[in-house]
Every structure is written in structure tokens, then in C-alpha cells.
SEDOKOL-92356 format. One record per atom (N, C-alpha, C): x, y, z. Coordinates in steps of 0.2 Angstrom, whole numbers, plus 5000, padded with zeros to 4 digits. Layout:
<nodes>
XYZ
...
</nodes>
This chain:
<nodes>
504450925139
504250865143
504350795139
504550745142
504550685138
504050645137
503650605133
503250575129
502950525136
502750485137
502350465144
502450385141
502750345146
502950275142
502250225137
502550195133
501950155130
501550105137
500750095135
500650065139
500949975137
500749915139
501149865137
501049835134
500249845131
499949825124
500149865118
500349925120
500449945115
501349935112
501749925118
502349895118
502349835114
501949795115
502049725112
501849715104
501449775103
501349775095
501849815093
502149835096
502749875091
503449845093
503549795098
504149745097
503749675091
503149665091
502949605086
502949645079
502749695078
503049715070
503649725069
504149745076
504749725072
505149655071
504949625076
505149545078
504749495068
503949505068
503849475062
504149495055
504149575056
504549605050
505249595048
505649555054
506249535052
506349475051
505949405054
505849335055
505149325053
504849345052
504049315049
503749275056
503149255052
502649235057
503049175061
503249125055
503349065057
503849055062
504649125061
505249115066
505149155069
504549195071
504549265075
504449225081
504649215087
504549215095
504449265098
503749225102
503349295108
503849285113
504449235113
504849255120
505449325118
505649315112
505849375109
505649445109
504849445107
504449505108
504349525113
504249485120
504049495125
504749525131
505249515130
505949535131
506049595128
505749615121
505749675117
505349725121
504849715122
504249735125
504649735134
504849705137
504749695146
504249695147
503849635145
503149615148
503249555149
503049515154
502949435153
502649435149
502749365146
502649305143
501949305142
501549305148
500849305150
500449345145
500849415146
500549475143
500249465136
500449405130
500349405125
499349365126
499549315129
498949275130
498449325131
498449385138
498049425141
497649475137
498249495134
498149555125
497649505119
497949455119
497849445111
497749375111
497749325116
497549275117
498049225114
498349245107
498949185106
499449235102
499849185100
500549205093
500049225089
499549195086
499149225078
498849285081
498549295086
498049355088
498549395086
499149385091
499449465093
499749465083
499949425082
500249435073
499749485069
499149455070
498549485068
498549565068
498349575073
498449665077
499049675077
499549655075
500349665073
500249725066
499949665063
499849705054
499149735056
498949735057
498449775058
498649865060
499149835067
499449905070
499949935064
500249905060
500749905055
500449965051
499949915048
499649955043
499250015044
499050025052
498650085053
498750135052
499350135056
499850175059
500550205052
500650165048
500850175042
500450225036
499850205036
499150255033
499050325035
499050315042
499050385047
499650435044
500150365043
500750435041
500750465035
500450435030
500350445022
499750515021
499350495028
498850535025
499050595028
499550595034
499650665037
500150715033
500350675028
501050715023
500750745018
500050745018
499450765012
499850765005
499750695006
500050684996
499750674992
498950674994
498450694990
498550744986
498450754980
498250804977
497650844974
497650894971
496850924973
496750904964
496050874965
495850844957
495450794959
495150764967
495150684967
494150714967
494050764970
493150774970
492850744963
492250694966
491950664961
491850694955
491550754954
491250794952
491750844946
492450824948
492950844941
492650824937
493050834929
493250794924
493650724927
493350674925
493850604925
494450614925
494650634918
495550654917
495850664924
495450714924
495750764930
496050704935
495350674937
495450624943
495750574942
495950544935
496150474933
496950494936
497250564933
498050584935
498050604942
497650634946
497550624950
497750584956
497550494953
497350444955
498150414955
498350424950
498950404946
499450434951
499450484953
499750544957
500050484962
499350504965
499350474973
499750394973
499550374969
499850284970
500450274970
500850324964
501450314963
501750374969
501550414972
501850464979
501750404982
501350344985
501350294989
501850264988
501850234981
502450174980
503050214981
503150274979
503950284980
504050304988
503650324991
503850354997
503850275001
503750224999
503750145006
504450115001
504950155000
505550124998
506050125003
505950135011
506150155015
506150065020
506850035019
506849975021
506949955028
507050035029
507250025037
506550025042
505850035040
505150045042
505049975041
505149985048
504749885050
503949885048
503749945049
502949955044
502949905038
503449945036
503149925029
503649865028
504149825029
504249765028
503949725029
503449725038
502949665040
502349675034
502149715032
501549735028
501649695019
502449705017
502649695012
502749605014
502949565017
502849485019
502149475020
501749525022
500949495023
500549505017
500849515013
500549525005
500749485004
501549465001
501649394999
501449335000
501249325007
501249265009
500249295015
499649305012
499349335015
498949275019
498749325023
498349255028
497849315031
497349305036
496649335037
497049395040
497449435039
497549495042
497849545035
497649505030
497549535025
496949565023
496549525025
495849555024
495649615027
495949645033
495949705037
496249765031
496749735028
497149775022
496749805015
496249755015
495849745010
495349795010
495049775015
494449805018
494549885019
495049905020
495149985024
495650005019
496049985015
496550015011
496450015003
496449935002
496549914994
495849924990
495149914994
494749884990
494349984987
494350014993
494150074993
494650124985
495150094984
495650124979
495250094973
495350034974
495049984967
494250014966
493950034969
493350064968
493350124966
493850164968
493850224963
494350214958
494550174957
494950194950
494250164943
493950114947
493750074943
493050134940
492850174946
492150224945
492450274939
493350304940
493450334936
493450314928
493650264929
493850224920
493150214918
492650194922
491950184920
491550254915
491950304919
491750374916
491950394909
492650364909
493250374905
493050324899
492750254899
492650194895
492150194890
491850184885
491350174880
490950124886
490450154885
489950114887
489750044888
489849994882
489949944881
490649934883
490949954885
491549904888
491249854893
491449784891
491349744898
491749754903
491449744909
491549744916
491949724919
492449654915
493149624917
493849654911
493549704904
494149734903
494049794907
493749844910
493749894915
494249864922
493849804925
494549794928
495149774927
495249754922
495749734918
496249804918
496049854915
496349914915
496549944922
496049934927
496149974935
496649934937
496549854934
497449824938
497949854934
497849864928
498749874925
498649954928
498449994930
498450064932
498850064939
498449994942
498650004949
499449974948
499549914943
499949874944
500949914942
500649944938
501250014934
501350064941
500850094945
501250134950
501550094955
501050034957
501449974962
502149954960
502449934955
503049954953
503649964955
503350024956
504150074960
503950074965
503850014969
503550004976
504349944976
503749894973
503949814972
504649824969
504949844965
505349824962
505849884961
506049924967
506350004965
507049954968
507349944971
507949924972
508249884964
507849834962
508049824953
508149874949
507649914951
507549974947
508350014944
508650034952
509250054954
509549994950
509549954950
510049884949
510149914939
509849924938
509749914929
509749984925
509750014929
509850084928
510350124931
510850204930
511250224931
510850274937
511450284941
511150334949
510850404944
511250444941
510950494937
510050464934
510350404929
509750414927
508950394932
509250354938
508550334942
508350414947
508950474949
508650504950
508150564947
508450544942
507550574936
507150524936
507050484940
506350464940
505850494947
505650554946
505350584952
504550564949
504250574955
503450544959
502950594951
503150664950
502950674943
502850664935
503650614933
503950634929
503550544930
503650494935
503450434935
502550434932
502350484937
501650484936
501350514931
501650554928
501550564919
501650534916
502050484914
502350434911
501450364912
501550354916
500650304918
499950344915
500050394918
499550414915
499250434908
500050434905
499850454896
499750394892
500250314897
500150274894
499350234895
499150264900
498450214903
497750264899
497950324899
497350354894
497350344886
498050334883
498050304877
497850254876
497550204882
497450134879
496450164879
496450194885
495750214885
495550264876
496050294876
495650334869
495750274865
496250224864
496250154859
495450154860
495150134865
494550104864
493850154861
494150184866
493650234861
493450264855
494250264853
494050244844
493750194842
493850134843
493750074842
492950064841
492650114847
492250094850
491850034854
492449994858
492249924858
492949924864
492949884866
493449864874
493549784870
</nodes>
């Protein structure tokens, strides 16, 4: 049996994240969207009140629906339970970000183009981003290093370390077409989701044991 048509709001967020994902907010046109969708014109005012609304719940839909699919691929790996060793969960942690960042290198996913211009250029539907994706990360990497850290480490070198943690698997997110640019096809094929995420994690717990000898952050 075939799938049962979208209704028309659901139509309209899925012509608006490809319509902004290609033009941005500012050249994206709801009479393009709405053409993309076969809805009037009207339909956008009725759904979402204006251009910012329905943009809004654009990335929003973008990114739900983008999450959904990450999470159903189960790319989690087993090690994240609180109650591990740290180690366990810091490679873990490390795992998961860089299976994310290489798996959104996929330029054809209007998901992720519209989501990649609403980071660069961020506006109040960032905060939806925030709140339900980035900030929940940031707080477990940060719980794990606090485990992993000398005690007296202050509280701004600890995040200091969860950025460069997050910042090294975001990487091969951000910058994998360069990647490919500077390096030979051979060698960027060896860079798989494990051989990257070992590489992060020996480099981010040798700066952790640095401290710990040190005893001092």
C-alpha cells in the first residue's frame, strides 16, 4: 500500500527546509514554497502566521526529524551508563560525536544544509538546537572530564577541554570536503569513524593525564 499523502502543514515544512536550505532565509520565497507544497499562499499565515514562523518550525522540523534518524541507526555505543569508568564514557562520548560528524557529510540532506546555515548565521531557532541537542552533550562531556579532572581544576579550563573535545569530532563535520581537498582518496579513506575516534580520544586524555601530573589545570 502507498504511504497516505502529507497533510499541508506538513507539506510546507518540507518544501520550506528545502527552499531555505538552498536560498536562506533572506532569498527563500513562501510563493516558492507554497508552489512546492500546492497550498495557497494563505496556508502559511494559517500554519505559522508569517515567513519567520513557518522558518522557525522549518529548523525545527529539520532538525527533529534529522535526530530521529541518528538515533534510529543506534550509533550509540555501549559505555555511555553513568556509572562506568569515565575513560569508558569519555571514548564513548568521543565515539558518538565523530559517528555524527561524519555521517552529516551527506550534501544532498536539505536537513542538514538548512541546520548547517542556521548555525552560521543563528537566529531564535537556534535556541530550539540548543536546548534539545547541543547543550545536553555539553553537559555530559563536561560531568565526564569533571570525573576524569584533579579536583582543583577551575571550572573554565574544564570547559575549555569539552570545547576542544567537541571542537576535534565537529571537524570532520565542518571541514570534510577540505579534508578530501589536502589529502589523497587512499589516504582520506582511512580515516574511518574508529581510527578518527581514537586518534581524539588519546589526544584529549593525554592532556587530561598532563594535568594530573601537574596536579593543577
Amino acid at each position: 500500500m502507498s504511504a497516505p499523502p502529507l497533510e499541508a502543514k506538513q507539506r510546507l515544512l518540507m518544501a520550506a527546509i528545502q527552499e531555505f536550505a538552498l536560498h536562506g532565509y533572506d532569498h527563500g520565497t513562501v510563493r516558492r514554497i507554497c508552489g512546492r507544497a500546492d497550498v495557497n499562499v494563505n496556508a502559511v499565515k494559517y500554519y505559522f502566521t508569517d515567513k519567520r514562523g513557518l522558518y522557525v518550525e522549518a529548523v525545527k522540523e529539520a532538525h527533529r526529524s534529522r535526530h530521529q534518524k541518528l538515533v534510529s541507526t543506534s550509533f550509540i555505543p555501549p559505555g555511555d551508563e553513568p556509572g562506568l569508568d569515565p575513560e569508558v564514557r569519555l571514548k564513548a562520548f568521543i565515539y558518538q560525536m565523530v559517528k555524527m560528524a561524519m555521517d552529516a557529510q551527506d550534501r544532498s540532506d536539505f536537513r542538514h544544509l538548512l541546520i548547517f546555515r542556521e548555525l552560521a548565521n543563528p537566529s531564535e531557532a537556534t535556541q530550539h538546537i540548543v536546548q534539545e541537542f547541543i547543550r545536553p552533550h555539553f553537559e555530559r562531556i563536561n560531568q565526564i572530564l569533571e570525573q576524569l579532572l584533579p579536583l582543583e581544576t577551575p571550572k573554565v579550563d574544564r570547559q575549555l577541554l569539552a570545547f576542544s573535545t567537541v571542537g576535534q569530532c565537529m571537524h570532520y563535520k565542518m571541514a570534510g570536503p577540505i579534508i578530501g581537498m589536502l589529502i589523497s582518496e587512499e589516504e582520506y579513506q582511512q580515516l574511518s569513524v574508529e581510527r578518527v575516534a581514537d586518534h581524539i580520544y588519546s589526544v584529549i586524555l593525554a592532556s587530561i593525564q598532563q594535568k594530573s601530573r601537574s596536579g593543577t589545570a
